[in-house]
Jmol script that loads the backbone (N, CA, C; Angstrom):
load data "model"
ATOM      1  N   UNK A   1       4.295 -46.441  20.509  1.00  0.00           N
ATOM      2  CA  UNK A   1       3.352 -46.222  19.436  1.00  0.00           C
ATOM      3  C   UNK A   1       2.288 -47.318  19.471  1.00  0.00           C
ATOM      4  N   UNK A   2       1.419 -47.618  18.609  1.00  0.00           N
ATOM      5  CA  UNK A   2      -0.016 -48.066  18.693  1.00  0.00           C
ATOM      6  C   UNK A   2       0.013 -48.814  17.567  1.00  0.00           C
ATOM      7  N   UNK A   3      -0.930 -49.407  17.467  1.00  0.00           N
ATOM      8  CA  UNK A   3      -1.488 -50.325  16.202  1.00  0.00           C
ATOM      9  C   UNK A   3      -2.013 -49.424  14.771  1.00  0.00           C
ATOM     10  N   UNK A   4      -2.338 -47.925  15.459  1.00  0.00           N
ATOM     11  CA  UNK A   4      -2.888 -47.086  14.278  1.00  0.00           C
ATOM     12  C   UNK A   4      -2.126 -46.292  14.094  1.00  0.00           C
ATOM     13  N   UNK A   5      -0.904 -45.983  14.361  1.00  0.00           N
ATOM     14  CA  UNK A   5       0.215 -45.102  14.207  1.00  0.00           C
ATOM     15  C   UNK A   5       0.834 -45.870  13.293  1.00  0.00           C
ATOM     16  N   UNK A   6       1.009 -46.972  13.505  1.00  0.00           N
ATOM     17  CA  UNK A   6       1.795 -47.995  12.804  1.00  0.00           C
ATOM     18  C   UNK A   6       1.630 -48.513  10.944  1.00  0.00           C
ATOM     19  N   UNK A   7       0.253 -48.751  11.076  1.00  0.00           N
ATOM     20  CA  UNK A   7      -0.674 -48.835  10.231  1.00  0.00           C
ATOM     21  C   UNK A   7      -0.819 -47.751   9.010  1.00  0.00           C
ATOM     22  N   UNK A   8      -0.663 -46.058   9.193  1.00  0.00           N
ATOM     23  CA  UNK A   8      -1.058 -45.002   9.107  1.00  0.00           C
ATOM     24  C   UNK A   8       0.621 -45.060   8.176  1.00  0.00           C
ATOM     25  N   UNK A   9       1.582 -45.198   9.128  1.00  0.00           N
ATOM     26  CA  UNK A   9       2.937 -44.906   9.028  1.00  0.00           C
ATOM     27  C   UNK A   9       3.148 -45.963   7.611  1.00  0.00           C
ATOM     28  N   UNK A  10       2.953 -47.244   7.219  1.00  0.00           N
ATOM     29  CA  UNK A  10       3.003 -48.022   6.998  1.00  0.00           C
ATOM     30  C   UNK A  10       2.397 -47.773   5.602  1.00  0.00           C
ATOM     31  N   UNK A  11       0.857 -47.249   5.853  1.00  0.00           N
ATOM     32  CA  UNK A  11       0.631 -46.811   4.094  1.00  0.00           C
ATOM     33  C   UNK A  11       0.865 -45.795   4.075  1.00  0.00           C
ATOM     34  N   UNK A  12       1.712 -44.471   4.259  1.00  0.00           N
ATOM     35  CA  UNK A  12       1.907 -43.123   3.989  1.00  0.00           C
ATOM     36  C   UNK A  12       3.325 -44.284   3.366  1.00  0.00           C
ATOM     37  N   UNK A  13       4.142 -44.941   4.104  1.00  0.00           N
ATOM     38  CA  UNK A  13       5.286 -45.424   3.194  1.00  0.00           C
ATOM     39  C   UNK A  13       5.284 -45.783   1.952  1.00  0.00           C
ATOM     40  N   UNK A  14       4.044 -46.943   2.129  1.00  0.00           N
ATOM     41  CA  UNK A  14       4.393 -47.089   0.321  1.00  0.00           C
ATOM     42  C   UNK A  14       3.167 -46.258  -0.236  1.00  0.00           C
ATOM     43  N   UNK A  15       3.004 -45.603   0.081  1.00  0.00           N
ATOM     44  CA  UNK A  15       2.010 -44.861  -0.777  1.00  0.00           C
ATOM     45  C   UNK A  15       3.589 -43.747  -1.245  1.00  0.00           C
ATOM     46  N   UNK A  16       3.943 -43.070   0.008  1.00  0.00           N
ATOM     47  CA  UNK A  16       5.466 -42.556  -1.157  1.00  0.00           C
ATOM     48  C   UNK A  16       6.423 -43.082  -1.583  1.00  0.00           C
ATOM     49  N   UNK A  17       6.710 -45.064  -1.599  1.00  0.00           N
ATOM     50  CA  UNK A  17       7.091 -45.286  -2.323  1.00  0.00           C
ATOM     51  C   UNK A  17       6.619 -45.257  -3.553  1.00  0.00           C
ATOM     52  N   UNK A  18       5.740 -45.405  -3.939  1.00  0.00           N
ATOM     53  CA  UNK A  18       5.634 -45.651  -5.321  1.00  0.00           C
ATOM     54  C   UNK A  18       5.475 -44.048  -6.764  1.00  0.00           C
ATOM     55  N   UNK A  19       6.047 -43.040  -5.577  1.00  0.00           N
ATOM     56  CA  UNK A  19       5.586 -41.830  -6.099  1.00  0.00           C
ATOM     57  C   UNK A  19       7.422 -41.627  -6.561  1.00  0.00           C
ATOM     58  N   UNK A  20       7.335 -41.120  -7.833  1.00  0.00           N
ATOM     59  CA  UNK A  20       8.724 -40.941  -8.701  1.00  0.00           C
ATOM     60  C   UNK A  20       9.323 -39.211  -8.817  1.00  0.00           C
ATOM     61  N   UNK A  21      10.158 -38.608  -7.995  1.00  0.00           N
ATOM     62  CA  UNK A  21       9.977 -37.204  -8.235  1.00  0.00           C
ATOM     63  C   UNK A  21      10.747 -37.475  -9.371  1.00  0.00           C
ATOM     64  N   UNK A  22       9.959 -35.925 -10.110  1.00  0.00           N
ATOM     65  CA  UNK A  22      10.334 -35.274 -10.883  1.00  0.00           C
ATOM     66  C   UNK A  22      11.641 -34.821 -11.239  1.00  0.00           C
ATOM     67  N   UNK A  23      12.950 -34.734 -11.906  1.00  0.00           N
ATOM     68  CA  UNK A  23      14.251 -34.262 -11.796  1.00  0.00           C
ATOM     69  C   UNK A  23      14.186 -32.506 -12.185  1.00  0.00           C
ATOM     70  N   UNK A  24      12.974 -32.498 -12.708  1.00  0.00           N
ATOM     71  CA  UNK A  24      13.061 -30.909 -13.054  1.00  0.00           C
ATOM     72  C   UNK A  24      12.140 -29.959 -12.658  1.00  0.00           C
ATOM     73  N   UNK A  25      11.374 -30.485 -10.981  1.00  0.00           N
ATOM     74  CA  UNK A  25      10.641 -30.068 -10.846  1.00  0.00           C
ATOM     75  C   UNK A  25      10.921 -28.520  -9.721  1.00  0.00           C
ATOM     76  N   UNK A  26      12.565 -28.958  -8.978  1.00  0.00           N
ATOM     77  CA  UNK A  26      12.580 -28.133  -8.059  1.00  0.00           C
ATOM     78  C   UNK A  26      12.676 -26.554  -9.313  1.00  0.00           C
ATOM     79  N   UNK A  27      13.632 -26.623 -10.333  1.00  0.00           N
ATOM     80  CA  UNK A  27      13.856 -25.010 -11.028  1.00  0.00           C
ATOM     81  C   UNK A  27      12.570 -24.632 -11.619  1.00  0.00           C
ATOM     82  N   UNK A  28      12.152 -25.885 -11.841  1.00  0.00           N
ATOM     83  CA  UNK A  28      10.312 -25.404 -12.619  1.00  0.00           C
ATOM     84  C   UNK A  28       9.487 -24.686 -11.608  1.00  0.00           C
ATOM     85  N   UNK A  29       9.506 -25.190 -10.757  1.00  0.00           N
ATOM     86  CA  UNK A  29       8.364 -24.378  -9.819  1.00  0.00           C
ATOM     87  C   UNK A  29       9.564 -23.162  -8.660  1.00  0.00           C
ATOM     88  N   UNK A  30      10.723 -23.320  -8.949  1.00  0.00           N
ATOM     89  CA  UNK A  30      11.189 -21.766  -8.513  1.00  0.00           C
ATOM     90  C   UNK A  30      11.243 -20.807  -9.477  1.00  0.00           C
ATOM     91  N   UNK A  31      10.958 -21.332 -11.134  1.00  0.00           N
ATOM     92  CA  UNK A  31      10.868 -19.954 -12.397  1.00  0.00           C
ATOM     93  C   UNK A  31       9.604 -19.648 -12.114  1.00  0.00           C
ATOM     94  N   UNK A  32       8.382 -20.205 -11.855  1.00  0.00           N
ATOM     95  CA  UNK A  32       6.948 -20.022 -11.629  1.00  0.00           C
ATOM     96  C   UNK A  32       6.889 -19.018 -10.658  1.00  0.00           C
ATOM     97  N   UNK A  33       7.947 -19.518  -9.222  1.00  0.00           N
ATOM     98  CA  UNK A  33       7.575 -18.737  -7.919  1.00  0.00           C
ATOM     99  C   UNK A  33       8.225 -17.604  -8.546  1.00  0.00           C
ATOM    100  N   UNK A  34       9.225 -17.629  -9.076  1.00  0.00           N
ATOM    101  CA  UNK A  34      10.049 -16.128  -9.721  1.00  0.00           C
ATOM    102  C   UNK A  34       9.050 -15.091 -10.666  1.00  0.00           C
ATOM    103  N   UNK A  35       8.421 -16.348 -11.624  1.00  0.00           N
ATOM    104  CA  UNK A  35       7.527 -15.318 -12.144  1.00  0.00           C
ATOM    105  C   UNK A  35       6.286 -14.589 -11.989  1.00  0.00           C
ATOM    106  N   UNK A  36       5.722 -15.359 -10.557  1.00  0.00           N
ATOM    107  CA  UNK A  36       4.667 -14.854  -9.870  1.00  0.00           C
ATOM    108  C   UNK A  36       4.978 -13.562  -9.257  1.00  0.00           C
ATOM    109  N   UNK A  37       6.267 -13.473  -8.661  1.00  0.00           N
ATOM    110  CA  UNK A  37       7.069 -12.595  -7.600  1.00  0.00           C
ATOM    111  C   UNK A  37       6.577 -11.552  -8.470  1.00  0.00           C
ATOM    112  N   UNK A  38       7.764 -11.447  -9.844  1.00  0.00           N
ATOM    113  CA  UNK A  38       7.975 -10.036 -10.552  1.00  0.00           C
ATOM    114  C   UNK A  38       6.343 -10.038 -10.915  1.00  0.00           C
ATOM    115  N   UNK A  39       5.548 -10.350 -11.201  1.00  0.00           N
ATOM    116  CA  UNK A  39       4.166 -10.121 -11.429  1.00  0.00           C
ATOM    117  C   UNK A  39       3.558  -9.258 -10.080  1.00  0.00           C
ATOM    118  N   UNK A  40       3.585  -9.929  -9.457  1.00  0.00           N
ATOM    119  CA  UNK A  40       2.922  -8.905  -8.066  1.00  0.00           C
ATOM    120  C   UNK A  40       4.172  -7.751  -7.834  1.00  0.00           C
ATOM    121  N   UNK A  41       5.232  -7.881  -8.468  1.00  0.00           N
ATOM    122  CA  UNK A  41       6.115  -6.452  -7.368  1.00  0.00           C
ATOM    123  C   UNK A  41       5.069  -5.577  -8.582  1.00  0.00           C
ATOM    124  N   UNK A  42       5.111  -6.151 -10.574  1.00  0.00           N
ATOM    125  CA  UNK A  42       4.648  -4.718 -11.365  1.00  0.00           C
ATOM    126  C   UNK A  42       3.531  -4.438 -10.970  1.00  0.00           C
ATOM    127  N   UNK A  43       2.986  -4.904 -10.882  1.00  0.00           N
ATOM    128  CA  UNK A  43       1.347  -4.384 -10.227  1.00  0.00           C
ATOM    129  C   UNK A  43       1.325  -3.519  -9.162  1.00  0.00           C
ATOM    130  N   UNK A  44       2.103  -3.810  -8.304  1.00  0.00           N
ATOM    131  CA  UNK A  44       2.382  -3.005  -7.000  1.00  0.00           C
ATOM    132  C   UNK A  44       2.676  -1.477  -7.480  1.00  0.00           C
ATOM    133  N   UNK A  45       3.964  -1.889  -8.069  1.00  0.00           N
ATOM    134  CA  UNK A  45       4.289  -0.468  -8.684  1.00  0.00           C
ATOM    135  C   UNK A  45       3.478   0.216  -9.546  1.00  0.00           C
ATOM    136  N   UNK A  46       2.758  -0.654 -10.485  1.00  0.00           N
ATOM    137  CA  UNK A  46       1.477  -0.039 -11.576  1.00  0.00           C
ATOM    138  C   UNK A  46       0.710   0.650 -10.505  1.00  0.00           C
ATOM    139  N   UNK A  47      -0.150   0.150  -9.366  1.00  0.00           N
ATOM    140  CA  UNK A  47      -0.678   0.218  -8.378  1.00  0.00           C
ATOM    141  C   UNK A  47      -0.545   1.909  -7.384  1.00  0.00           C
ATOM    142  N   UNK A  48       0.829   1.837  -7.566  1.00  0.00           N
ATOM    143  CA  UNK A  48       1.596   3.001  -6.763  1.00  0.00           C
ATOM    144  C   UNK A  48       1.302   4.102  -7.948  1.00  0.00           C
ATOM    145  N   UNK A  49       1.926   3.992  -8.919  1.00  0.00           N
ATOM    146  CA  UNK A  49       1.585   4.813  -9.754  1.00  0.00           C
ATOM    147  C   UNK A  49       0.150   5.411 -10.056  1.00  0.00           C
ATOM    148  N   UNK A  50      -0.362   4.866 -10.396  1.00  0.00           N
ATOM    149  CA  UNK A  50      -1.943   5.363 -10.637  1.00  0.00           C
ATOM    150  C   UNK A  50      -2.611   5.736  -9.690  1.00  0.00           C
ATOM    151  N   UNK A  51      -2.039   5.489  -8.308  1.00  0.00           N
ATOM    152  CA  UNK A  51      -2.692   6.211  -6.840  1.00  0.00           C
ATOM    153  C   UNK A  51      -2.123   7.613  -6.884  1.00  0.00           C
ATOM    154  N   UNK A  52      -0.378   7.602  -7.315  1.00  0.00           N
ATOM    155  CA  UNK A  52       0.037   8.696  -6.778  1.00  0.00           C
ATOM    156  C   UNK A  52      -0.705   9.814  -8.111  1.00  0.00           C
ATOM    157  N   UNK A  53      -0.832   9.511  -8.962  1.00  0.00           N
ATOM    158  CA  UNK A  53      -1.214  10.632 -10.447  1.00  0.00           C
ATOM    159  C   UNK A  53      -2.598  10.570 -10.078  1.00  0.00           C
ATOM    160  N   UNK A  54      -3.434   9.945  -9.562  1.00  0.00           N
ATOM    161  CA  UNK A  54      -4.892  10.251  -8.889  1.00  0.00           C
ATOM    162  C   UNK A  54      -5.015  11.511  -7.729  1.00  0.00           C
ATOM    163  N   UNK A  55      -4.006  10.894  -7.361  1.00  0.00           N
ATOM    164  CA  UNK A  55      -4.270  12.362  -6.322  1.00  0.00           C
ATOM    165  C   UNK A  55      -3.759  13.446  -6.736  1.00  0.00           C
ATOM    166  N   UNK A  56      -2.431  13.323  -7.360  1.00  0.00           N
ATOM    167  CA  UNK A  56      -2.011  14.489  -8.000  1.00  0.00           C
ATOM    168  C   UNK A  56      -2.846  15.749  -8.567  1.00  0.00           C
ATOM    169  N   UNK A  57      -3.837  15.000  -9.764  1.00  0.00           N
ATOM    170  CA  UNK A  57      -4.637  14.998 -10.574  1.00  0.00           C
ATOM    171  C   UNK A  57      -5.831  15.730  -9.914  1.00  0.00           C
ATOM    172  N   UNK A  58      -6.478  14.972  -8.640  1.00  0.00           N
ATOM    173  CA  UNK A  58      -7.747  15.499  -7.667  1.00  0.00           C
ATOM    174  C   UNK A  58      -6.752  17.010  -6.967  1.00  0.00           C
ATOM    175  N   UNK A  59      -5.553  16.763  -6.536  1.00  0.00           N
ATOM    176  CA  UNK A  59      -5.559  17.965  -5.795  1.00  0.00           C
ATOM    177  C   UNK A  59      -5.362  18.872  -6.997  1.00  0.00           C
ATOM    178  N   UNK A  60      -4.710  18.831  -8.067  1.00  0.00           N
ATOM    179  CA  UNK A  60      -4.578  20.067  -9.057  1.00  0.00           C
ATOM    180  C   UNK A  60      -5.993  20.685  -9.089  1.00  0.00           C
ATOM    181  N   UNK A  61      -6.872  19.473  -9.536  1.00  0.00           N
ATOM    182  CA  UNK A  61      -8.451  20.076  -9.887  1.00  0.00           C
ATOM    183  C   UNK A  61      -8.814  20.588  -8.726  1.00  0.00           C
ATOM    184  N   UNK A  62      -8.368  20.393  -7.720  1.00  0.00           N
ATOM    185  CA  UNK A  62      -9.257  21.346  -6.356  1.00  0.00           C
ATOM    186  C   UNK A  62      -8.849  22.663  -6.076  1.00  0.00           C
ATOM    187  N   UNK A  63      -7.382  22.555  -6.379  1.00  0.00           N
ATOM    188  CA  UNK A  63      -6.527  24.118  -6.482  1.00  0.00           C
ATOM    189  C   UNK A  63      -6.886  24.914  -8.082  1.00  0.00           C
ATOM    190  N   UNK A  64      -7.378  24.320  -8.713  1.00  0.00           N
ATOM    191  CA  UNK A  64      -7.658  24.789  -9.923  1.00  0.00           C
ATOM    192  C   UNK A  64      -9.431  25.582  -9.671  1.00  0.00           C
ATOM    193  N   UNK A  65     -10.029  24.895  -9.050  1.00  0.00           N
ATOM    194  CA  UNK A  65     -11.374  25.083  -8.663  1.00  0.00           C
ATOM    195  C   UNK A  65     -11.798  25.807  -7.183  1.00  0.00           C
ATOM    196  N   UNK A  66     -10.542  26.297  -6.841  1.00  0.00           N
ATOM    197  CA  UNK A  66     -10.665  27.404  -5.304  1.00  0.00           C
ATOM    198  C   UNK A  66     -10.748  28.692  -5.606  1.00  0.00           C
ATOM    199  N   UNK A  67     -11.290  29.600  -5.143  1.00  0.00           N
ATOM    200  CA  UNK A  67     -11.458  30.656  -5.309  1.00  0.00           C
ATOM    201  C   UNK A  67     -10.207  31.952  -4.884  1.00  0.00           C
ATOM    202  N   UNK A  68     -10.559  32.601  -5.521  1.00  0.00           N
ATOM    203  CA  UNK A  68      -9.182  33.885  -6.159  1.00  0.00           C
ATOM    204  C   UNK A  68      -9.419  34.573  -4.867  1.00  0.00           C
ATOM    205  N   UNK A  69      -9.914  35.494  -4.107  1.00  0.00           N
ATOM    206  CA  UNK A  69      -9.996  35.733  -2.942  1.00  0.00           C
ATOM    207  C   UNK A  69      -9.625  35.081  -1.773  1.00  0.00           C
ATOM    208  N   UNK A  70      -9.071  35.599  -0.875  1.00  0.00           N
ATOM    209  CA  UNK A  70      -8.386  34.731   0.153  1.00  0.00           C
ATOM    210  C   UNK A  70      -9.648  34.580   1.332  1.00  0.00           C
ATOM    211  N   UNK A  71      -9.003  33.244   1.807  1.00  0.00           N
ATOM    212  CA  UNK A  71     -10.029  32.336   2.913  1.00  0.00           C
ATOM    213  C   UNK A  71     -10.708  32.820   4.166  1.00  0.00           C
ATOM    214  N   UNK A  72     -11.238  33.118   4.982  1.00  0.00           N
ATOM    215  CA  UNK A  72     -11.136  33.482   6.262  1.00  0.00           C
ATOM    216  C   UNK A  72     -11.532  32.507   6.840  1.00  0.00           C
ATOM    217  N   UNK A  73     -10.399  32.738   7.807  1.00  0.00           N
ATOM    218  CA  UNK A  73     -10.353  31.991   8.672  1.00  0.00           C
ATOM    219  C   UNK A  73     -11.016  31.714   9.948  1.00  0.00           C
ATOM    220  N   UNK A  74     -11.145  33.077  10.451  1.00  0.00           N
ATOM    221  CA  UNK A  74     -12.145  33.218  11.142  1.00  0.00           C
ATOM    222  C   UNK A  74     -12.326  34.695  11.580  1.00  0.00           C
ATOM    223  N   UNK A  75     -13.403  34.754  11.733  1.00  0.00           N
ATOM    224  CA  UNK A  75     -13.684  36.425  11.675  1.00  0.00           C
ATOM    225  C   UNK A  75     -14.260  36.806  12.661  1.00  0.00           C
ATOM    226  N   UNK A  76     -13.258  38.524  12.870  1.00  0.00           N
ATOM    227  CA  UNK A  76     -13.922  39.407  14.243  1.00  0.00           C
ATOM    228  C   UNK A  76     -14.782  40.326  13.388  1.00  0.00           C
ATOM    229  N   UNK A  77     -15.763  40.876  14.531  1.00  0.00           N
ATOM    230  CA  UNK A  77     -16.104  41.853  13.747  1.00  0.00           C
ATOM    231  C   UNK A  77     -14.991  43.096  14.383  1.00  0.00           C
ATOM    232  N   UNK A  78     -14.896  44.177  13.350  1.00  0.00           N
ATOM    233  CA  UNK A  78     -13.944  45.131  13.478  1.00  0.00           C
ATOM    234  C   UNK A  78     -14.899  45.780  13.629  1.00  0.00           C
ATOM    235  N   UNK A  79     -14.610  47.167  15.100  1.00  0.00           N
ATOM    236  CA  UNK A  79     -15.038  48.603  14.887  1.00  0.00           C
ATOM    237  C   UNK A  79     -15.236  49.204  13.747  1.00  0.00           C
ATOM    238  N   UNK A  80     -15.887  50.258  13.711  1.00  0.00           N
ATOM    239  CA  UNK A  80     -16.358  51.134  12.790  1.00  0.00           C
ATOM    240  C   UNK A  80     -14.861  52.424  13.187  1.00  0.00           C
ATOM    241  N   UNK A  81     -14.582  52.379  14.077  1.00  0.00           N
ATOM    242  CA  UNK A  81     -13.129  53.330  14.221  1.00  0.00           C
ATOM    243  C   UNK A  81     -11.663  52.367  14.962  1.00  0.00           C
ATOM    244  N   UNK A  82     -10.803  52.930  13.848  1.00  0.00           N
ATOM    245  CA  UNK A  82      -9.720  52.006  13.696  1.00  0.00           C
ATOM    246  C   UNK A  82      -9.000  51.842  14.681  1.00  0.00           C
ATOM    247  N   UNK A  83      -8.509  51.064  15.338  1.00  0.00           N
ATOM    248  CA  UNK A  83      -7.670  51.193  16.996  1.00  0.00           C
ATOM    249  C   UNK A  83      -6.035  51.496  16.455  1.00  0.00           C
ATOM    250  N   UNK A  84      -5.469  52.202  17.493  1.00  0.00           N
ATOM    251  CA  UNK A  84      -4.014  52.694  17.685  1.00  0.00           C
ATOM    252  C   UNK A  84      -3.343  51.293  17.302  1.00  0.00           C
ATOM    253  N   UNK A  85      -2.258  51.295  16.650  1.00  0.00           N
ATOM    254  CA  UNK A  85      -1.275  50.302  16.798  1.00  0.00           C
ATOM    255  C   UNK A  85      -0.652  50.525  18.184  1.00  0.00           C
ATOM    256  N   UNK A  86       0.153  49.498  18.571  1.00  0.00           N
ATOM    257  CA  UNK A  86       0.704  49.269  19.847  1.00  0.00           C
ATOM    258  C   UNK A  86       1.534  49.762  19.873  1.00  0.00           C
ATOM    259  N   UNK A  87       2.585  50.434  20.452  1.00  0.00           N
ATOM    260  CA  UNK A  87       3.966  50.806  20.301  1.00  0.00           C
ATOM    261  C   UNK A  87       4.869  49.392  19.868  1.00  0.00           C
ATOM    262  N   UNK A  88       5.892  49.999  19.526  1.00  0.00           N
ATOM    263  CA  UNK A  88       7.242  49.153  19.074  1.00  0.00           C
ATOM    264  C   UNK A  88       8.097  49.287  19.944  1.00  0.00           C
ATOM    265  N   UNK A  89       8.998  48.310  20.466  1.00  0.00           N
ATOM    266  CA  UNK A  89      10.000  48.688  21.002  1.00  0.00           C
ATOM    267  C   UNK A  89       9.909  48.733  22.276  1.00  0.00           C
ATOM    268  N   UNK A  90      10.637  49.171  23.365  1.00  0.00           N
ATOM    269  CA  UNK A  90      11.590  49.017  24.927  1.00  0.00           C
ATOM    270  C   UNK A  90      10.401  50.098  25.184  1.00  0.00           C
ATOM    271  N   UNK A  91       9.626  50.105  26.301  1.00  0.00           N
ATOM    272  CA  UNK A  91       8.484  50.854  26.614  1.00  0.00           C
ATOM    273  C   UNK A  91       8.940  51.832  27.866  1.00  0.00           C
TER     274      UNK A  91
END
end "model"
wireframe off; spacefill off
backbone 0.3
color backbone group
């Protein structure tokens, strides 16, 4: 090691000597981290909720707002005279 490793090492020491922990600091700041936790899971779930009843909500109104006639899908034009069905069955 070096003269500035030493030095460095030397006031980081008493600079934490003179620092006094706390006896009640480790459960204090794990009820905090606890109560941050359950804070972000309700939101999440608030979060989940109000996405899933949004869409719910948009697709009802879109099925509510489609039309009564059915879709096409895509269209031939048909003859003006109707063609034979195919046979059924062992030919």
């Amino acid at each position: 090691m070096n003269d500035t490793e030493d030095r460095l090492r030397d006031a980081l020491d008493a600079l934490a000597g003179g620092v006094t922990p706390d006896p009640d600091a480790y459960p204090r700041v794990r009820r905090e981290w606890r109560r941050r936790e359950r804070r972000r899971r309700l939101i999440l779930y608030i979060l989940i909720a109000v996405i899933f009843t949004a869409a719910d909500a948009i697709g009802l109104w879109a099925l509510n707002h489609a039309h009564n006639r059915p879709h096409v899908i895509f269209s031939v034009e048909e003859s003006a005279t109707p063609r034979p069905a195919p046979p059924i069955g062992p030919s």
